[in-house]
C-alpha positions as CSV (number, residue, x, y, z in Angstrom):
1,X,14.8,9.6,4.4
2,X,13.9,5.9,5.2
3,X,14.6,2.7,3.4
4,X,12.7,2.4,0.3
5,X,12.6,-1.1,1.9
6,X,10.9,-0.3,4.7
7,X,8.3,2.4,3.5
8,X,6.9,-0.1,1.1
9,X,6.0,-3.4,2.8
10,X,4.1,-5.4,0.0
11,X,1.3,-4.6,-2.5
12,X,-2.1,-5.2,-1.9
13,X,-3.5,-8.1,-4.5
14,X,-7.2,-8.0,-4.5
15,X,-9.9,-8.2,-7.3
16,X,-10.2,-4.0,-7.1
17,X,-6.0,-3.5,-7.0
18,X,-6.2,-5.4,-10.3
19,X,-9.0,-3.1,-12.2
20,X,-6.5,-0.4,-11.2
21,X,-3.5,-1.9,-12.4
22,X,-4.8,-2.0,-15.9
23,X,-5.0,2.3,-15.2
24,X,-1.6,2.7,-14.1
25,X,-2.5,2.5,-10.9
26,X,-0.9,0.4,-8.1
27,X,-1.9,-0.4,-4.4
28,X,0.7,-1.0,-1.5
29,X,0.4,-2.0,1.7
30,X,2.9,0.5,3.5
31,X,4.3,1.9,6.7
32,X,2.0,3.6,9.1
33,X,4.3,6.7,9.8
34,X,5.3,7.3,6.1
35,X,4.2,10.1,3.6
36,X,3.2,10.7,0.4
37,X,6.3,12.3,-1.1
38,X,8.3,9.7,0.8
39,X,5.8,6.9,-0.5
40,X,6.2,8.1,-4.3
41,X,10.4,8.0,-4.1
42,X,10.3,4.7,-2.7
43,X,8.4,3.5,-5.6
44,X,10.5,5.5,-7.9
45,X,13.6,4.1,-6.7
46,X,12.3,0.4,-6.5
47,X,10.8,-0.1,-9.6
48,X,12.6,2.5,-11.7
49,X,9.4,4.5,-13.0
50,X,7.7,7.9,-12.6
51,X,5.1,8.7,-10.0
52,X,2.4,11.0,-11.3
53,X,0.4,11.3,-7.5
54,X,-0.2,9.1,-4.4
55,X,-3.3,8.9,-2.7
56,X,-3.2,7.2,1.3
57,X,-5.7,5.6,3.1
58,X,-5.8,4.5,6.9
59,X,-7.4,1.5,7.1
60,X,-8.6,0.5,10.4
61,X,-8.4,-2.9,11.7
62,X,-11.4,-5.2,12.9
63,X,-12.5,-6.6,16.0
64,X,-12.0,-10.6,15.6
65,X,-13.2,-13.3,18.1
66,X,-10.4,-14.6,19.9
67,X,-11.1,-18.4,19.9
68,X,-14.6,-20.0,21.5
69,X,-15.0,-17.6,23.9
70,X,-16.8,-14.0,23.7
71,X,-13.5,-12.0,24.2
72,X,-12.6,-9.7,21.0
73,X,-9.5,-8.6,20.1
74,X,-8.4,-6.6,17.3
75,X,-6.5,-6.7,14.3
76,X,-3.7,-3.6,14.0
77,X,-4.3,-0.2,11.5
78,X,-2.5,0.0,8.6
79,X,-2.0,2.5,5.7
80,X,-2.5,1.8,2.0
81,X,-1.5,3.8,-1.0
82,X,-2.7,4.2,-4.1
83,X,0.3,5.0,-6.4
84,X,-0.4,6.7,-9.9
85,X,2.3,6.1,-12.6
86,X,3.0,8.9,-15.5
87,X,3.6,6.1,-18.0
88,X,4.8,2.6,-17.9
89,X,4.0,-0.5,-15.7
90,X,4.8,-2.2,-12.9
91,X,5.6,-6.2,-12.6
92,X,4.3,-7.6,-9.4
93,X,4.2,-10.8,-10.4
């Protein structure tokens, strides 16, 4: 198994991650190669709580203007999960 460091790379703060957070559920930003069981121990061993389910999206990056000129580039994929807690909560701040 990998680091629990390295699986979960920071959570995702955003208007929607906070709607969830009052249901128990919790958003991360987290590595591209990892899975959900892999996902779910991490956040059981960091924050010390029980994982009812994990749900992954891949999110695709967007094509961004690189400076004045016409040339795009893009901005890499990443994966976010959607971590479900049995009971308890999570301090992120």
């Amino acid at each position: 198994m990998k680091n629990a460091y390295s699986i979960i790379i920071a959570p995702v703060i955003s208007e929607k991650s906070q709607v969830f957070a009052t249901q128990g559920k919790y958003v991360f930003k987290v590595d591209s190669k990892s899975e959900k069981i892999e996902i779910g121990r991490a956040v059981e061993q960091l924050f010390n709580v029980k994982v009812k389910s994990v749900n992954v999206i891949n999110v695709a990056g967007k094509a961004k203007r690189m400076g004045r000129s016409v040339k795009m580039g893009r901005r890499p994929d990443w994966k976010k999960a959607i971590v479900t807690l049995q009971e308890g909560s999570i301090e992120l701040f």
